[in-house]
GUBAMAR-138590 format. One line per field, with one value per residue (C-alpha): residue number from 1; x, y negated, z; chain. Coordinates in steps of 0.001 Angstrom, whole numbers, always signed. Layout:
N
pos (NUM:...)
xx (X:...)
yy (Y:...)
zz (Z:...)
unit (A:...)
This chain:
258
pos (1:2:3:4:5:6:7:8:9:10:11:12:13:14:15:16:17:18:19:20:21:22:23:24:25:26:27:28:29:30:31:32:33:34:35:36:37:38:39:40:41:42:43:44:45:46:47:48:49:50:51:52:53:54:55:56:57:58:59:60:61:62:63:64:65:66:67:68:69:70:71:72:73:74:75:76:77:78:79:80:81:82:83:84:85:86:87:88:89:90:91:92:93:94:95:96:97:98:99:100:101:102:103:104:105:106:107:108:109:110:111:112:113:114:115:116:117:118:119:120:121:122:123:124:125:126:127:128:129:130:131:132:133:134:135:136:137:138:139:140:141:142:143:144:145:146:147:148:149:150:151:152:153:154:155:156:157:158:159:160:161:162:163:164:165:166:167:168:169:170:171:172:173:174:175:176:177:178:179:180:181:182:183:184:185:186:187:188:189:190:191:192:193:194:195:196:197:198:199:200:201:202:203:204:205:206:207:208:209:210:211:212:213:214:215:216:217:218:219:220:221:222:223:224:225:226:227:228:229:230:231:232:233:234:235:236:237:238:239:240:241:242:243:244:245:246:247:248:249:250:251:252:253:254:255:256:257:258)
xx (+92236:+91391:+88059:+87484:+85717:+87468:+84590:+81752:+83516:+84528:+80234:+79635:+81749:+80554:+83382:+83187:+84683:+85679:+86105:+86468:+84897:+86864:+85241:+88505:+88012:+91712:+93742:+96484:+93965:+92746:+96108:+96597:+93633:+94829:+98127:+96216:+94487:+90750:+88449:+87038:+86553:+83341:+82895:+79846:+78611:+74744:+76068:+79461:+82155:+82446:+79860:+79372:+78463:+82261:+83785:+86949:+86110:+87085:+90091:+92637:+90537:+89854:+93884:+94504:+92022:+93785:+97366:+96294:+94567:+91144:+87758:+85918:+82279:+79956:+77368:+75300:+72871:+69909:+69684:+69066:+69926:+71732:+74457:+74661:+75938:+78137:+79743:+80134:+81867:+84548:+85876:+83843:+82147:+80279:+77379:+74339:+71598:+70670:+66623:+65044:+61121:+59869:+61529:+60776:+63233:+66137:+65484:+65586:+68906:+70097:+69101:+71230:+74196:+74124:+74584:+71999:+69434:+67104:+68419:+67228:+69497:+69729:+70126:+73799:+75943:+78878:+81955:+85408:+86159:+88640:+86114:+86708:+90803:+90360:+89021:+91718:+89589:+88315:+85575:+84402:+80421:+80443:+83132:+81214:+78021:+80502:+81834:+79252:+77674:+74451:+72846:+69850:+69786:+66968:+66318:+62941:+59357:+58041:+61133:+60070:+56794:+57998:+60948:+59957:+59135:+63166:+64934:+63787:+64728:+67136:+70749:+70137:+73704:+73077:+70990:+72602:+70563:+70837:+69062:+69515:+67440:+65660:+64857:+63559:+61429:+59880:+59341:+62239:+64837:+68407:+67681:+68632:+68476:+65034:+62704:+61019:+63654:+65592:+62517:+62098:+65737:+64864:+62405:+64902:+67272:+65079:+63770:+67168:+68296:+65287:+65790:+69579:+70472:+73774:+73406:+76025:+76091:+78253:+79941:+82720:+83257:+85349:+83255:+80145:+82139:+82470:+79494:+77454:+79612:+78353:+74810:+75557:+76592:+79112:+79807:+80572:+81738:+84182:+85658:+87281:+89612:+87944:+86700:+90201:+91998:+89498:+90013:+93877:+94597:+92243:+93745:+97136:+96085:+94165:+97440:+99773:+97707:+97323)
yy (-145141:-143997:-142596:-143149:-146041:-147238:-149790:-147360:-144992:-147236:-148945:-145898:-144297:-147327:-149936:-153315:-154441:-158078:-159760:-163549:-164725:-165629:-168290:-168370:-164731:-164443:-161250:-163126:-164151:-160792:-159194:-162083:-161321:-157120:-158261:-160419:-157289:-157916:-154827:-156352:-159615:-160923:-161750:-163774:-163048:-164312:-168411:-168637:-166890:-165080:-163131:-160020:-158259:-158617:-155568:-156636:-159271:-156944:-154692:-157123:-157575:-154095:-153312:-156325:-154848:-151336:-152533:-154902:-151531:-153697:-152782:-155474:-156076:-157699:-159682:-159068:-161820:-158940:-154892:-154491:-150979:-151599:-154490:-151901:-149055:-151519:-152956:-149640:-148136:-150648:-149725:-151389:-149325:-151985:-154175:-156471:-157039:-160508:-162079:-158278:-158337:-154442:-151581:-150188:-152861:-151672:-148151:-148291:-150489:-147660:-144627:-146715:-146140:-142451:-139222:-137203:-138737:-136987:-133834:-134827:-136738:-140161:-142711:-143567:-142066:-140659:-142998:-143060:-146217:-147374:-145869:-142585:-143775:-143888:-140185:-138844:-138126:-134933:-134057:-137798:-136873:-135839:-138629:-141089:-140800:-139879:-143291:-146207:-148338:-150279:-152477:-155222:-158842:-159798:-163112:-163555:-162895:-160788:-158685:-159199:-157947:-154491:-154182:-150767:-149402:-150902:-149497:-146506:-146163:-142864:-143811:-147477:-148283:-150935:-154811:-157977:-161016:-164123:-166770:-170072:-168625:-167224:-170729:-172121:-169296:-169591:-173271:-175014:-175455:-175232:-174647:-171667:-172480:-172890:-171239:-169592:-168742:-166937:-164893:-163699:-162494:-160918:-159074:-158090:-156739:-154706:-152722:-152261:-150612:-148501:-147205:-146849:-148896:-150890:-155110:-157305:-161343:-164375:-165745:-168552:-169226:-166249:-166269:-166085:-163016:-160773:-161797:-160381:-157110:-156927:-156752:-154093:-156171:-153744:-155902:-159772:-162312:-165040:-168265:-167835:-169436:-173283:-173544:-172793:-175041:-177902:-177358:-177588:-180005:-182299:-182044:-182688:-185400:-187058:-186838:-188179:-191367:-192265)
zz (+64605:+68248:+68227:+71998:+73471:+76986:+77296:+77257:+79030:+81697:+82209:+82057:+85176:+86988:+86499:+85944:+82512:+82202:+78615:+77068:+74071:+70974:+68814:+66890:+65395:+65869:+65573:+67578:+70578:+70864:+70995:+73698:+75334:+75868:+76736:+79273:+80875:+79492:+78668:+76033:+73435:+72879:+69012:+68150:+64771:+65443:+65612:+64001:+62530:+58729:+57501:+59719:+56420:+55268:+56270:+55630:+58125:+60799:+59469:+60967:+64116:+64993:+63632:+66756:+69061:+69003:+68952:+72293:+74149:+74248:+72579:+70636:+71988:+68994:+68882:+65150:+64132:+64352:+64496:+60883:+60469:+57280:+58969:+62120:+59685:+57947:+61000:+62494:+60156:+59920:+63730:+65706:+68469:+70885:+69159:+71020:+69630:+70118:+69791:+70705:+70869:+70565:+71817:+68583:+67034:+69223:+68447:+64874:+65798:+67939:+65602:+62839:+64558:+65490:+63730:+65544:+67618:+69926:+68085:+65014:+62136:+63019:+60397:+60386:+56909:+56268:+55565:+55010:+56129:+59015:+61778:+60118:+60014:+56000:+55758:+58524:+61784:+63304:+64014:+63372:+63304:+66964:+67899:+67097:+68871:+71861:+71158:+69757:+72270:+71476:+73882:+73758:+74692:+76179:+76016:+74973:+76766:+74434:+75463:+78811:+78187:+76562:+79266:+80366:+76990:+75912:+78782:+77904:+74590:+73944:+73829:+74613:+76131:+78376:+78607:+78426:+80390:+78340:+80943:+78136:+75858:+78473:+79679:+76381:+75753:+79323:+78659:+80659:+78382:+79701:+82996:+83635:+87700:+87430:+90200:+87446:+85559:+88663:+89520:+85777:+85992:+88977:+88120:+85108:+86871:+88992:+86329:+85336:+87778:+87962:+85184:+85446:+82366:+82702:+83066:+81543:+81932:+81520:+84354:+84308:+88451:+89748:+92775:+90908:+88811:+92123:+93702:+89892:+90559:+93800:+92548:+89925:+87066:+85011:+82339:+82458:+80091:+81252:+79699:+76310:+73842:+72850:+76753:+77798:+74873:+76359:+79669:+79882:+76894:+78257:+81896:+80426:+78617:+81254:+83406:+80182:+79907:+83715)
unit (A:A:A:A:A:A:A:A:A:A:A:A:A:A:A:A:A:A:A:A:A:A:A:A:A:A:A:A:A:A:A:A:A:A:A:A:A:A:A:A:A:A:A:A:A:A:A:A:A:A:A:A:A:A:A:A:A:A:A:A:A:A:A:A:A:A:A:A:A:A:A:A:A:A:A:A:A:A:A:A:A:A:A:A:A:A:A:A:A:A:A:A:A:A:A:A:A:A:A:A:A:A:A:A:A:A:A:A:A:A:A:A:A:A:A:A:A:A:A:A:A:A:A:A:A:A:A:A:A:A:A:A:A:A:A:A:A:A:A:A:A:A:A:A:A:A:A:A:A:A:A:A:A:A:A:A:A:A:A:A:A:A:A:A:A:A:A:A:A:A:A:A:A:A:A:A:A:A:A:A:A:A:A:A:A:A:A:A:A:A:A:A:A:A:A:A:A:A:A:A:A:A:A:A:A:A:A:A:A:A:A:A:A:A:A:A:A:A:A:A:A:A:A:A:A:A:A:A:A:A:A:A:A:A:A:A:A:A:A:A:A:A:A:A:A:A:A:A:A:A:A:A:A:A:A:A:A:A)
């Protein structure tokens, strides 16, 4: 297995990286979505799909992902150190942590999935598993923590209200801005175009940038793609498989029966 990441290497140089979501968990739609040109394929683990704590789950997706030249970007239903090791070590090298509160939370997430950490062990183990290509790679300690990418969710106000303590977490990878829950939590559920709910992701982003940790979001209207790259979005989310199955059946339809 190829133990670089493009995905982190690419946020990470400053380029955008553009990915759909696959509710399908389909080895043939992710192969479809690299022959396509995506970065990545978002996998959500935290509201549907298998059981992330099937590791043979992913053999046949991360087999896809590698054949396709795209890196799979997964969403776990928490950091529980003991799923982040597992899912790790079956390939995967991007994870978000959904529902973060404390920056201590996503630092014993991050720690989890590295070798060393601060130069001290970290609490990721040694495997032999598919990340490891079945016992084969070099130098796969050092790889590793080259390659895995961690990054939070926040999505919550108690988030919000240990921001600067997250952000700077060691080896935190990058935020992702989830303005539904977002909403809910700030009392206005599902509007995510509310005053209050604009300024909070505002004031989000700003401390982002501060401290130089990379944003990622979800945006479906091309326009409203370029114009979050314009203000320093590096990684976005847009449309996947059901939405597009919807979408153009439904249109076809709709023009069959008129």
């Amino acid at each position: 297995m190829d133990q670089r990441n493009s995905f982190r290497e690419q946020v990470e140089n400053g380029t955008p990286v553009y990915g759909a979501r696959s509710s399908l968990f389909s080895p043939t739609v992710i192969e479809i979505y690299g022959e396509l040109g995506f970065d990545f394929v978002w996998l959500d683990f935290e509201h549907m799909g298998p059981s992330p704590y099937d590791s043979t789950v992913f053999e046949e997706l991360t087999r896809a992902a590698e054949v396709a030249d795209i890196e799979l970007f997964v969403r776990l239903p928490s950091g529980h150190p003991p799923l982040v090791r597992k899912v790790l070590d079956t390939g995967v090298r991007n994870i978000l942590i959904p529902r973060v509160d404390t920056a201590n939370e996503i630092r014993e997430a991050v720690k989890a999935s590295r070798f060393v950490y601060e130069g001290e062990p970290g609490e990721r183990g040694m495997a032999s598993g598919r990340s490891r290509t079945w016992g084969f790679a070099d130098d796969y300690v050092a790889t590793e923590d080259d390659a895995v990418y961690i990054g939070a969710m926040i999505e919550k106000t108690t988030a919000i209200d240990e921001l600067e303590e997250i952000l700077s977490v060691p080896e935190l990878g990058f935020v992702f801005i989830g303005p539904s829950d977002l909403s809910v939590q700030m009392g206005h559920p599902t509007d995510k175009t509310h005053p209050d709910v604009i300024e909070q992701i505002s004031e989000i982003e700003t401390a982002c940038r501060s401290a130089d940790v990379p944003m990622g979001k979800i945006e479906n209207d091309p326009d409203d793609v370029q114009k979050a790259v314009d203000d320093g979005y590096r990684i976005i989310r847009t449309g996947g498989d059901i939405s597009s199955i919807r979408s153009t059946l439904e249109s076809h339809l709709e023009k069959l029966e008129k």
